[in-house]
N, C-alpha and C positions, 0 to 999 in steps of 0.2 A: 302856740309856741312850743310847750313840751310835747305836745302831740306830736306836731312837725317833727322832733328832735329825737324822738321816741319812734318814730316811724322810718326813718332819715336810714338807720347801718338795717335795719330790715329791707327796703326798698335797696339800695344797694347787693345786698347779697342776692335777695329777687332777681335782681338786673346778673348779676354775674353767674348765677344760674341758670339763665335764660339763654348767654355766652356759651357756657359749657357745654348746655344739653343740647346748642346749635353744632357745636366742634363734635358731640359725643355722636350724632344722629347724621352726620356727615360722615362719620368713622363708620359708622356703623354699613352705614348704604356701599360704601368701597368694599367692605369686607363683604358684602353681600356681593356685589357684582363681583371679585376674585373667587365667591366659592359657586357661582354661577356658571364661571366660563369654564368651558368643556375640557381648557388645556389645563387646568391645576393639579398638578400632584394630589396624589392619596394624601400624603406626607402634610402636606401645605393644606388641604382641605381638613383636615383632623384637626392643626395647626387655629387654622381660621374660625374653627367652630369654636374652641375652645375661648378665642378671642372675643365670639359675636355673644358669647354665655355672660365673659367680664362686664362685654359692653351694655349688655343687655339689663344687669344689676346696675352698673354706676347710675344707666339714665334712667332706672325705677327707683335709683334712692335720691337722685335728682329731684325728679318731679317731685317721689313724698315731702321732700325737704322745702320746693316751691310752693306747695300746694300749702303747707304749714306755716310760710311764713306770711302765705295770702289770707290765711285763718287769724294771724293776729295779729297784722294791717285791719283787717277788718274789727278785730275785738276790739281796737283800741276805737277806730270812726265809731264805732257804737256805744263807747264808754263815755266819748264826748260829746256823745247827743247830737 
């Protein structure tokens, strides 16, 4: 029962991260295909990298942040034997 309870807003933000890093890796692939296509601006292409740099951070502090909270989901199943 505390485990559950103790596990319960970690598993949630797991889950809403999992959301995010789906929206962030979607964003991500668009920007990649507009700095792909042959028609883009200089302008817009300097533009877009600048954006795939942000993107590229938010869903590596994503993951670290997922990845840590799967560390103590786990710390805890192990505290309870």
């Amino acid at each position: 029962q505390q485990r559950a309870a103790a596990q319960r807003p970690l598993r949630r933000e797991q889950a809403a991260l999992e959301a995010e890093l789906e929206q962030l890796e979607a964003q991500r692939a668009r920007t990649d295909a507009e700095l792909a296509a042959a028609a883009t601006p200089a302008a817009r292409r300097a533009e877009l990298g600048r954006e795939r740099k942000q993107l590229d951070s938010r869903i590596a502090a994503a993951e670290e942040r997922w990845l840590e909270l799967g560390e103590a989901l786990q710390a805890l199943d192990d505290a309870a034997g």
